[in-house]
C-alpha positions in Angstrom: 7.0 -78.5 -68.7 4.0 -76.7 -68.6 3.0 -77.9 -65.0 6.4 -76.1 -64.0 4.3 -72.9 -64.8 1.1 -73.6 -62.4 3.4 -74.7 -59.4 4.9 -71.6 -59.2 3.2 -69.9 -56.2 2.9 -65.9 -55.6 5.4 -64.4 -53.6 3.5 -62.3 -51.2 5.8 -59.7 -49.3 4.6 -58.3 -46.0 5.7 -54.8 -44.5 8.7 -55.3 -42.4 7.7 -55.7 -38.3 8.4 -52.6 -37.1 6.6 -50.9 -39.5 3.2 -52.6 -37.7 5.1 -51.8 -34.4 5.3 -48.3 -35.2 1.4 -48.3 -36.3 0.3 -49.7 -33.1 2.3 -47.1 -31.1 1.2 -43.8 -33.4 -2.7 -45.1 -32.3 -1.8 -45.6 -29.1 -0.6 -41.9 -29.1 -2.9 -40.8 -30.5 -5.8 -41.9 -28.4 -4.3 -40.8 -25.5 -4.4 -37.3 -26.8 -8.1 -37.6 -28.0 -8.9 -39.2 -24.4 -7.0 -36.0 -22.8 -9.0 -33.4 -24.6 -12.1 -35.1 -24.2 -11.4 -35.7 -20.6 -10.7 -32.0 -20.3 -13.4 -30.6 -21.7 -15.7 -33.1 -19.7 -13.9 -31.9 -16.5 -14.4 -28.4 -17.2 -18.2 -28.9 -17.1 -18.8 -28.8 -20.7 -15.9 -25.6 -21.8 -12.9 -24.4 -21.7 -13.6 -21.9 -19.3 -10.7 -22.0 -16.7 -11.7 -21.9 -12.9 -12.5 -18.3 -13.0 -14.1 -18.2 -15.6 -16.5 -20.8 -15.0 -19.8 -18.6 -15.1 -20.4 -19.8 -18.7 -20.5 -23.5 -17.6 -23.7 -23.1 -15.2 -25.3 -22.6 -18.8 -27.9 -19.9 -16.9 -26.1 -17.1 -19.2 -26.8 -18.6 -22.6 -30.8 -18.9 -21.8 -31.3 -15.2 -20.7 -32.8 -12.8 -22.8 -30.1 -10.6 -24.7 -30.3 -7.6 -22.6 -30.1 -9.5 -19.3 -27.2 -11.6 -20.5 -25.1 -8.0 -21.8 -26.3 -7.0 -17.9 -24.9 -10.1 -16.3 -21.7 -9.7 -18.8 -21.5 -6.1 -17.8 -21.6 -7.0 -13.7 -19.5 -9.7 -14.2 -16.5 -7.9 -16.3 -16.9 -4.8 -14.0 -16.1 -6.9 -10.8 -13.4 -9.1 -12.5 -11.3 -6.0 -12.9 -12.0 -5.7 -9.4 -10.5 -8.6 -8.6 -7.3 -9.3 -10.8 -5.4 -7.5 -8.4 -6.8 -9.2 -5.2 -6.6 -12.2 -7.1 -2.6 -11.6 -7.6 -2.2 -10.7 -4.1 -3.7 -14.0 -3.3 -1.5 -16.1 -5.3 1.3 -14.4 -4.1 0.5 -14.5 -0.6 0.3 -19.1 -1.1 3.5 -18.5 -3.2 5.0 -17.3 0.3 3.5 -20.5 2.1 4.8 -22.8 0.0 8.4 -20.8 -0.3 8.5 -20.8 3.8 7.3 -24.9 3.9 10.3 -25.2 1.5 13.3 -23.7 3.7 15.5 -25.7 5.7 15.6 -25.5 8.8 11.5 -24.6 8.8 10.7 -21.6 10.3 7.1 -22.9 12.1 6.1 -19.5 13.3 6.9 -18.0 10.0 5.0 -20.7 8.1 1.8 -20.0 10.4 2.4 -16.4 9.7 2.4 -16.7 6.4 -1.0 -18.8 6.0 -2.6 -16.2 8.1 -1.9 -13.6 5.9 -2.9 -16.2 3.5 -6.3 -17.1 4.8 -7.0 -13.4 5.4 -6.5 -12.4 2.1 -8.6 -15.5 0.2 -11.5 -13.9 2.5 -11.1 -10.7 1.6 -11.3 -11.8 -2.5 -14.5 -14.3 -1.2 -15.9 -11.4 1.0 -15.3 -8.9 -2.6 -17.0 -12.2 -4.9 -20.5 -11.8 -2.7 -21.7 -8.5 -4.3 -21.1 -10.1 -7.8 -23.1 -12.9 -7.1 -26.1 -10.7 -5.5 -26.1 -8.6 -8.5 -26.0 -11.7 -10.9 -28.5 -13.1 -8.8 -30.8 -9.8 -8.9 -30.8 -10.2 -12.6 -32.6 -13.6 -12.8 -35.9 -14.8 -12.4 -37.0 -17.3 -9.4 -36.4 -20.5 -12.1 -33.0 -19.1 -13.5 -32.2 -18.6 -9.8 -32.7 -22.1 -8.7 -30.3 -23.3 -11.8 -28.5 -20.4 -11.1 -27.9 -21.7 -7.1 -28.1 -25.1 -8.7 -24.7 -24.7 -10.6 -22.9 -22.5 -8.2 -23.6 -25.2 -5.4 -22.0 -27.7 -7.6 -19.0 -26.2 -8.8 -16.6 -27.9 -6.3 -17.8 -31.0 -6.2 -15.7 -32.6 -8.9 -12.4 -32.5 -7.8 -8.7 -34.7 -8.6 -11.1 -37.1 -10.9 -13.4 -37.6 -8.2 -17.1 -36.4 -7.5 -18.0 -35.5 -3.6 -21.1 -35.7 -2.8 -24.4 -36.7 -5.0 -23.4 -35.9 -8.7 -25.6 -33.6 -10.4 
């Protein structure tokens, strides 16, 4: 009777399937949400600066001297204000495009009227950008210039998660 006792083998219990399952999925999830923030902040050039915002991501800003930067900060917030509204007008004005493209029957002449007065006003916020970026420009030395151009010349090349052109 006492081998009866060593036979006896351990009874080893295992978690149920979907209890693995649901493991697998919940790190599935959640690498997907690490690989959309990192891919974010890569795409954004290094912040979270949105698209107009994006003077902080040429990284010239963070290696001037204090009172330079506060200057460049000073030009830039002065002409943003400047802008918002042109800026509104602008989205508004490719909100129309898009409503005329959408009606049934479509109105061609309408639709080209429309992306003139489109076109006319994204020049006039591009023609309202240049004396921002000559007074920026001003502010910087021939070396900070040249990363300065540097950055600016590059700031479209990534685009829909693909790079145009030589990467930087």
């Amino acid at each position: 009777m006492s081998g009866d006792d060593t036979s006896k083998s351990a009874v080893r219990r295992r978690s149920p399937r979907w209890v693995r399952i649901l493991l697998v999925v919940s790190l599935a999830i959640n690498l997907l949400v690490v690989g959309a923030i990192v891919g974010s902040f890569a795409h954004s050039g290094g912040g979270w600066s949105g698209p107009w915002g994006r003077w902080q991501s040429y990284r010239i800003i963070h290696n001037l001297p204090a009172d330079r930067r506060a200057r460049v900060h000073e030009i830039w917030r002065s002409y943003r204000q400047k802008l918002r509204p042109k800026r509104a007008a602008l989205k508004q004005a490719w909100g129309d495009v898009m409503k005329r493209l959408g009606e049934e029957p479509l109105d061609q002449k309408g639709v080209e009227a429309a992306l003139e007065r489109a076109t006319k006003t994204e020049l006039a916020v591009r023609r309202s950008l240049a004396p921002m970026i000559v007074g920026i420009a001003g502010e910087l030395d021939s070396a900070q210039r040249r990363r300065f151009i540097k950055g600016f010349a590059n700031r479209h090349r990534h685009r829909f998660g693909r790079w145009h052109g030589e990467r930087p």
